[in-house]
C-alpha positions as CSV (number, residue, x, y, z in Angstrom):
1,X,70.7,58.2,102.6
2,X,71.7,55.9,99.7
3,X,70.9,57.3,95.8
4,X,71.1,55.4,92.8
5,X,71.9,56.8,89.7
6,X,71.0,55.1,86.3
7,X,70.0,57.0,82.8
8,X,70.3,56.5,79.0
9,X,68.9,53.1,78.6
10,X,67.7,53.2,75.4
11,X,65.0,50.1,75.4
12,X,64.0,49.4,72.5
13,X,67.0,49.7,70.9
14,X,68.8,47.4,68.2
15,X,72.1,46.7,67.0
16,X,72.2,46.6,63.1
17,X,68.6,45.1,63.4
18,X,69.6,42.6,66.3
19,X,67.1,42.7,69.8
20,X,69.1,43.9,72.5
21,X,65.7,43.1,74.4
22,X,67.7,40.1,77.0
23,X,70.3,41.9,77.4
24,X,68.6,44.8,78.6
25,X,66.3,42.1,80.7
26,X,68.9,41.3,82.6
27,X,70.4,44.4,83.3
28,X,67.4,45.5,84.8
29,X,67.3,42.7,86.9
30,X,70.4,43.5,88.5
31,X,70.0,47.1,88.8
32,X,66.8,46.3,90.9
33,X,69.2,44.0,92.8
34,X,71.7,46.8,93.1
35,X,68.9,48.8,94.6
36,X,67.7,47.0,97.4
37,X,69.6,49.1,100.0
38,X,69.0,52.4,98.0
39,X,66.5,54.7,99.1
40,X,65.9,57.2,96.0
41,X,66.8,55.8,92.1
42,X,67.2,58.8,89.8
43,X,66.5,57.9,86.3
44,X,68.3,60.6,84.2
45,X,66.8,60.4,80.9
46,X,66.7,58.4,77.5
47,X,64.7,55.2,79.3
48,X,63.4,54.3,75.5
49,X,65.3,54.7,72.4
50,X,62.4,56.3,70.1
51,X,59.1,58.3,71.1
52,X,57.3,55.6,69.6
53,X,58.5,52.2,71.3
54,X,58.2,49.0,71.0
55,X,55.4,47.3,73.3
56,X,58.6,45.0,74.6
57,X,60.1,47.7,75.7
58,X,57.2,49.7,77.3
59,X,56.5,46.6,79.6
60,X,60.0,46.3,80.2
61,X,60.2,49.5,81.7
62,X,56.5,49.4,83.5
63,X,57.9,46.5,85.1
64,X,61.0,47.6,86.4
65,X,59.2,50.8,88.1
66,X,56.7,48.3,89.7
67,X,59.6,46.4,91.2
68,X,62.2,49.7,92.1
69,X,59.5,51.5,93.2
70,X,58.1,48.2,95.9
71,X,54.8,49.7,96.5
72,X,56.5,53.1,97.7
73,X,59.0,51.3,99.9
74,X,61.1,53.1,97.4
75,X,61.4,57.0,95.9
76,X,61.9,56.7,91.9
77,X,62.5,59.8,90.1
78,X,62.6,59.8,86.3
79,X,62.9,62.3,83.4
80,X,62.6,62.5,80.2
81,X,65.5,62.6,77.7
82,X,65.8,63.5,74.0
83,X,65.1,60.4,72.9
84,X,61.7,59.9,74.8
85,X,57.9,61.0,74.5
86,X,57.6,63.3,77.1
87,X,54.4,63.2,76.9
88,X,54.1,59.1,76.4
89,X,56.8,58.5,78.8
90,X,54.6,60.8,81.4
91,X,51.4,59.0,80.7
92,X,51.0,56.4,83.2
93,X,51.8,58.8,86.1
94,X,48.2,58.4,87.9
95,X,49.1,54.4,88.1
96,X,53.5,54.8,88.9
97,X,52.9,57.9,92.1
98,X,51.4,54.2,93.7
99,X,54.6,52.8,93.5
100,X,56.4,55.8,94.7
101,X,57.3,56.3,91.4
102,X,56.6,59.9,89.9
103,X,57.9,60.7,86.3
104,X,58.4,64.2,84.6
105,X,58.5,64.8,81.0
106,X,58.4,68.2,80.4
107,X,60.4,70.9,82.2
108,X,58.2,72.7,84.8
109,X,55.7,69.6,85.0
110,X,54.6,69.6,88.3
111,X,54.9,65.9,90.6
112,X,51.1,64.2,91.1
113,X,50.9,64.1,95.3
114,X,50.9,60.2,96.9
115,X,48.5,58.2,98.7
116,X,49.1,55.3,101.1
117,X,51.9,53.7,103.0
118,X,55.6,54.3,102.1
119,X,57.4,57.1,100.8
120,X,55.6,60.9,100.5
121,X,55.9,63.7,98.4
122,X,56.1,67.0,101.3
123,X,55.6,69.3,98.5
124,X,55.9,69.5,94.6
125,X,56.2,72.8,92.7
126,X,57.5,73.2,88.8
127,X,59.9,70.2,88.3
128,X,60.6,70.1,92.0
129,X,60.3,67.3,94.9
130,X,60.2,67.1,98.2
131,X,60.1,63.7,99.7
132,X,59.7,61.9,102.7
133,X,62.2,58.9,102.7
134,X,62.9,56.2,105.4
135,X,66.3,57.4,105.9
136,X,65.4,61.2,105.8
137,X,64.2,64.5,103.5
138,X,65.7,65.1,100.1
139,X,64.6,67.2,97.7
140,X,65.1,66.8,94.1
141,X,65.6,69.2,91.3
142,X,64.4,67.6,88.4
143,X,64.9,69.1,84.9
144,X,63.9,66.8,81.4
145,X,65.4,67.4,78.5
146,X,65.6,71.2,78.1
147,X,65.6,72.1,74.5
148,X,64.4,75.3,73.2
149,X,61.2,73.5,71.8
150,X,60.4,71.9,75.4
151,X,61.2,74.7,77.2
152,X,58.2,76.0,75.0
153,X,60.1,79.4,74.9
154,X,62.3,81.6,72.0
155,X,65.6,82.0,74.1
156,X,66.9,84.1,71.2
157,X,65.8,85.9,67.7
158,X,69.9,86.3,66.8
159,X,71.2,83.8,64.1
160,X,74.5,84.1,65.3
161,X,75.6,80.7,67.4
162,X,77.3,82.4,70.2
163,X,74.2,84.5,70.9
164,X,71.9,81.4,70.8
165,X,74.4,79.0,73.0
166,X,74.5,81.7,75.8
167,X,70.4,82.7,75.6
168,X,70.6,78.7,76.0
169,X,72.9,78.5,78.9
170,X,71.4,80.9,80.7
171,X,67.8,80.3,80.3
172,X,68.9,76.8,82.0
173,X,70.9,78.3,84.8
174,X,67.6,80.4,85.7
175,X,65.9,77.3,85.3
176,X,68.2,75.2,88.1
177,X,68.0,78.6,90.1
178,X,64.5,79.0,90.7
179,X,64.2,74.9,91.0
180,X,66.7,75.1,93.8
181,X,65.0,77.5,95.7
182,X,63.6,74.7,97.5
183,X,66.5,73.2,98.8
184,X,66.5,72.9,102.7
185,X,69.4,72.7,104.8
186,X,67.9,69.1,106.6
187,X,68.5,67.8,103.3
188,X,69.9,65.8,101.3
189,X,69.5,68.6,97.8
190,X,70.3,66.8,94.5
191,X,69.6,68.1,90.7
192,X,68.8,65.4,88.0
193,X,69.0,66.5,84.2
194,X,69.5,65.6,80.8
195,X,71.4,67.7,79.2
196,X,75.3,68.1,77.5
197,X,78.0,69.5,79.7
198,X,80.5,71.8,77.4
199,X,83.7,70.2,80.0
200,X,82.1,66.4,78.8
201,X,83.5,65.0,75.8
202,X,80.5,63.2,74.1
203,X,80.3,60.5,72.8
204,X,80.1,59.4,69.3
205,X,76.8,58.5,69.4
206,X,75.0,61.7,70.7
207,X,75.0,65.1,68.9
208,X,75.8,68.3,71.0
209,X,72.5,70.1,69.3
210,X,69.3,68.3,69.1
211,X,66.2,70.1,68.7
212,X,67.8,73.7,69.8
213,X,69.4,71.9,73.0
214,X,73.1,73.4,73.7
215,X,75.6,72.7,75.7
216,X,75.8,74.4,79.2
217,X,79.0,74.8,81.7
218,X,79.4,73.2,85.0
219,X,78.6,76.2,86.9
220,X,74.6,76.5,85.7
221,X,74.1,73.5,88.2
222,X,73.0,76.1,91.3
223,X,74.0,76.6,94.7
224,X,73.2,74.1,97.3
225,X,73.5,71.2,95.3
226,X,75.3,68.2,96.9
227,X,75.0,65.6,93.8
228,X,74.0,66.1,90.2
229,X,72.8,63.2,88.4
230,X,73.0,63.8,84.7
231,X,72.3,61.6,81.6
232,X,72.8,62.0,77.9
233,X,76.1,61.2,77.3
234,X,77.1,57.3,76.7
235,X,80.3,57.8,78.7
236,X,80.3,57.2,82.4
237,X,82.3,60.6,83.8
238,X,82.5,63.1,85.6
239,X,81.8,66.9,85.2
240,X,85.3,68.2,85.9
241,X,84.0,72.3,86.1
242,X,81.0,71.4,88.0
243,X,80.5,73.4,91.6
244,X,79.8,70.0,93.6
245,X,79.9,66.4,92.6
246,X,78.3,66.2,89.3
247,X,78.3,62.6,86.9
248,X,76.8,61.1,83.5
249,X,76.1,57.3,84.9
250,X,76.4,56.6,81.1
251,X,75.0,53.9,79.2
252,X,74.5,50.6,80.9
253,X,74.9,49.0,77.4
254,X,77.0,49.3,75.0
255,X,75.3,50.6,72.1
256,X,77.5,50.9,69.1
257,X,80.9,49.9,68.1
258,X,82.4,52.9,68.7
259,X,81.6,52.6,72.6
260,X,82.6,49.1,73.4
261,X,85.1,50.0,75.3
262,X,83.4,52.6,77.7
263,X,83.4,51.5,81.6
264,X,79.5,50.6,82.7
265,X,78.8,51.1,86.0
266,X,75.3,51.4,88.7
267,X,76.7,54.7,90.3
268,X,75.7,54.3,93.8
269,X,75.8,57.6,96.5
270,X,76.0,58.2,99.9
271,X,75.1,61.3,101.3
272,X,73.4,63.3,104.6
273,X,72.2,66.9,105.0
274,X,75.1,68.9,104.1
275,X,77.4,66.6,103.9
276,X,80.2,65.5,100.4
277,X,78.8,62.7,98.7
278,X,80.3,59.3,98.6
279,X,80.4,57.5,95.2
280,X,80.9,54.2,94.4
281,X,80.5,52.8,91.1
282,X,79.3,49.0,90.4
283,X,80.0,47.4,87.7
284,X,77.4,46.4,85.1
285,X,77.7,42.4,84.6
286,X,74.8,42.1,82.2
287,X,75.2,42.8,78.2
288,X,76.8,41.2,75.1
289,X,80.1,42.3,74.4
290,X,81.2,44.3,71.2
291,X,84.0,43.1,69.4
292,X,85.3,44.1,65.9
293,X,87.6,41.3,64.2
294,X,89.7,41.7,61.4
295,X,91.1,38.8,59.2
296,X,92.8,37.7,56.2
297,X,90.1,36.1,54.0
298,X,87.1,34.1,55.0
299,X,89.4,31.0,56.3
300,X,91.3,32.8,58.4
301,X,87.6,33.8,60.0
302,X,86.5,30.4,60.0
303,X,90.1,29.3,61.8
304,X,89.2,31.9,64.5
305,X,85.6,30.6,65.3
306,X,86.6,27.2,65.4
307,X,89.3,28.4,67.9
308,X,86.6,29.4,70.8
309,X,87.1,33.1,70.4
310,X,84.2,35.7,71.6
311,X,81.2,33.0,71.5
312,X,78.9,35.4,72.9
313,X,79.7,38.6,71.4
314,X,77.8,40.8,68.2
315,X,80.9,40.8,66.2
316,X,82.0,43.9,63.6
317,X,83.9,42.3,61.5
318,X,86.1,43.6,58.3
319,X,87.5,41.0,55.6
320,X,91.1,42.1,54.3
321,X,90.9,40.8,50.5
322,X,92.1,40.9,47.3
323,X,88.4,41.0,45.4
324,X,85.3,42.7,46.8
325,X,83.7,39.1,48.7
326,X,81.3,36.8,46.8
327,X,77.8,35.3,47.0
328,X,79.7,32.5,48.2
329,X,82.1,33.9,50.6
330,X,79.4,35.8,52.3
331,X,77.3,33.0,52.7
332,X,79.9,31.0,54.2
333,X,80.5,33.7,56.7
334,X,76.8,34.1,57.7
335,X,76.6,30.3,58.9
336,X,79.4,30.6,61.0
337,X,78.0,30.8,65.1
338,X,78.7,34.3,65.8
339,X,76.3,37.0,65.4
340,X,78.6,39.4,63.1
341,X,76.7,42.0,62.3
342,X,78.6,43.6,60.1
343,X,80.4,42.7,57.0
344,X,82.6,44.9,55.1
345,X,85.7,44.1,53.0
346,X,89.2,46.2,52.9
347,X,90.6,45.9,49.7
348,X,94.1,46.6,48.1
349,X,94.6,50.9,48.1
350,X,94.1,52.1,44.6
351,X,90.8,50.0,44.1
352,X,89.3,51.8,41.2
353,X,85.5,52.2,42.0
354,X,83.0,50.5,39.8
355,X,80.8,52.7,37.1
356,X,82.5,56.2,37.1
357,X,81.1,59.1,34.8
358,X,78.2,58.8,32.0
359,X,78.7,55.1,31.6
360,X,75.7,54.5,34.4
361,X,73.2,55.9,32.3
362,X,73.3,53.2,29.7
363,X,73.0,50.2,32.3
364,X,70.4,48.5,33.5
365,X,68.7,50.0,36.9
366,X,69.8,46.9,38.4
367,X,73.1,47.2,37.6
368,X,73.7,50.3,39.1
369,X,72.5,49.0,42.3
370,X,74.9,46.5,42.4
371,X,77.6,49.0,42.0
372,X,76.3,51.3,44.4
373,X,75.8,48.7,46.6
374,X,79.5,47.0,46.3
375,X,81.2,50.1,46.2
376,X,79.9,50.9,49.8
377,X,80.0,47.3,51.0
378,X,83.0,45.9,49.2
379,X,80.3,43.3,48.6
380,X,78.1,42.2,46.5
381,X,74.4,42.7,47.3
382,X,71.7,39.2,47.6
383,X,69.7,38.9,45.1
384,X,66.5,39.0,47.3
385,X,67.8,42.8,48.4
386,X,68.6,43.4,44.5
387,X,64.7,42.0,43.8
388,X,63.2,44.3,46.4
389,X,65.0,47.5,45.4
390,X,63.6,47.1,41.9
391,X,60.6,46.4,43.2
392,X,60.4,49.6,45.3
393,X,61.4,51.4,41.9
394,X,58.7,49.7,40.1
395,X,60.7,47.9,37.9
396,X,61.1,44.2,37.2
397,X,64.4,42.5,37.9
């Protein structure tokens, strides 16, 4: 039997107000590519980046069920994350079980049965599935976003942290337990969550504790399991204290600066009844590169553009100078043909920030924007953001 693992996809998303809408276009066109051979997708979580997306994004992901799914040629499993509705994500379920798709957004939802041709759900009990595949039986554990608040349950009336992370940890463990009491041994027994492993360094851009969600340790995932497909975390690893093979697929884009270097990769599995999974990961083609540049003064830039260098990538980019950067100098560097996304200046140490002490108080409302604004740009702000800002205060520029 052939899995494919895929989570944190975050449509909808942005990158310092720029669509990453194409992008994430064409990676779903080549992860319904990748799955053409693959039997059951597990979807681990995050699909949207906010519980209230875009329309772009909704059809985005409606349309990529339709085609993974192939009229229940196909098993598709998908959970909610911490970033999702679970009840918006959840609500087209009577129209996806038709596609073989069935998505869970609470913990202890229970799977919608399937009519016609294609794959079957055996049985479905509290976040629990038992299907029917071409190539054979597996049965999926399937646990959305646990946080206290979804688990719709106090897990502990201490204040004290430790109390609280292990009320946490093992509420979750019974959780996996009791889900894993339908594992069978013709097969194939996999857990899909979305959660933070303690062993998993995370990244930058998710927090450990969201919404009463802790951390857990490899060994909550229970007994029987053969694969655990996990999302949350934007890094692509594995779970090094986990009790069989357990992975984060990570982010199929790269979402902020800080994770432009992170491997991407369509984690494809192997696996029979019983039997050690085989993993092979595929790298992701689609997506714009992140790059961060930085130069000596604005000429410098413009001799690097004109030189060919990253034509395709969103660009972070940090002007070394002598003077906090002009009207002038920033407008030279937003006609350049890159999308640079950000601008930020590094002046000389010992730069003695603007409009210390009582002096504010006398100045114009305006005024103090500016300084505000330069001293956490190292630029100065346009005066159509300096106009709105006033305007916002009720006051005329």
């Amino acid at each position: 039997m052939r899995l494919l693992h895929t989570s944190d996809w975050h449509l909808g998303r942005t990158l310092h107000g720029h669509s990453r809408a194409r992008e994430h276009e064409a990676f779903l066109d080549e992860l319904v590519e990748v799955a053409q051979d693959v039997d059951l997708v597990l979807i681990a979580g995050d699909v949207f980046e906010t519980s209230n997306p875009p329309i772009e994004a909704e059809e985005l992901l409606f349309d990529a069920l339709a085609r993974l799914g192939d009229g229940g040629r196909r098993a598709v499993v998908v959970i909610a994350g911490n970033h999702d509705s679970p009840d918006r994500l959840a609500a087209p379920r009577p129209l996806t079980t038709t596609h073989g798709v069935w998505i869970l957004g609470r913990p202890g939802d229970v799977p919608r049965p399937r009519r016609g041709p294609g794959v079957e759900l055996l049985a479905g009990a509290p976040g629990t599935l038992t299907l029917a595949l071409p190539s054979g039986i597996a049965v999926v554990a399937a646990l959305p976003y646990p946080s206290e608040a979804r688990l719709a349950q106090v897990l502990s009336t201490s204040i004290e942290e430790t109390d609280m992370q292990r009320a946490y940890e093992h509420r979750v463990r019974e959780v996996l337990a009791s889900q894993a009491q339908a594992f069978r041994p013709d097969a194939v027994n996999v857990v899909t969550s979305h959660l933070s492993m303690t062993a998993c360094m995370p990244s930058s851009s998710e927090r450990t504790l969201v919404g009463g969600a802790w951390q857990v340790a490899g060994d909550v995932l229970p007994a029987g399991t053969q694969y655990a497909a996990l999302g949350h975390l934007h890094l692509a690893q594995a779970v090094p204290d986990a009790p069989c093979v357990a992975r984060y697929a990570g982010s199929p884009l790269h979402l902020r600066f800080s994770e432009k270097d992170y491997p991407r990769h369509h984690v494809l599995i192997e696996l029979e009844p019983g039997g050690e999974p085989q993993v092979e990961l595929v790298p992701v083609a689609a997506g714009r590169p992140l790059v961060t540049w930085e130069v000596d003064g604005v000429a410098a830039l413009e001799a690097q553009v004109a030189d060919g260098l990253h034509p395709d990538a969103f660009v972070d980019l940090a002007v070394r100078t002598p003077t906090r950067l002009t009207h002038a100098e920033i407008a030279r560097i937003k006609k350049l043909p890159r999308d640079i996304v950000k601008i930020r200046a590094i002046l000389p140490e010992g730069t003695a920030p603007e409009l210390e002490g009582a002096g504010r108080r006398d100045l114009p409302l305006s005024d103090v924007f500016r300084a505000f604004y330069a001293t956490q740009t190292n630029h100065e702000p346009d005066p159509e953001l300096v106009r709105l800002f006033l305007e916002l205060a009720g006051e005329s520029a």
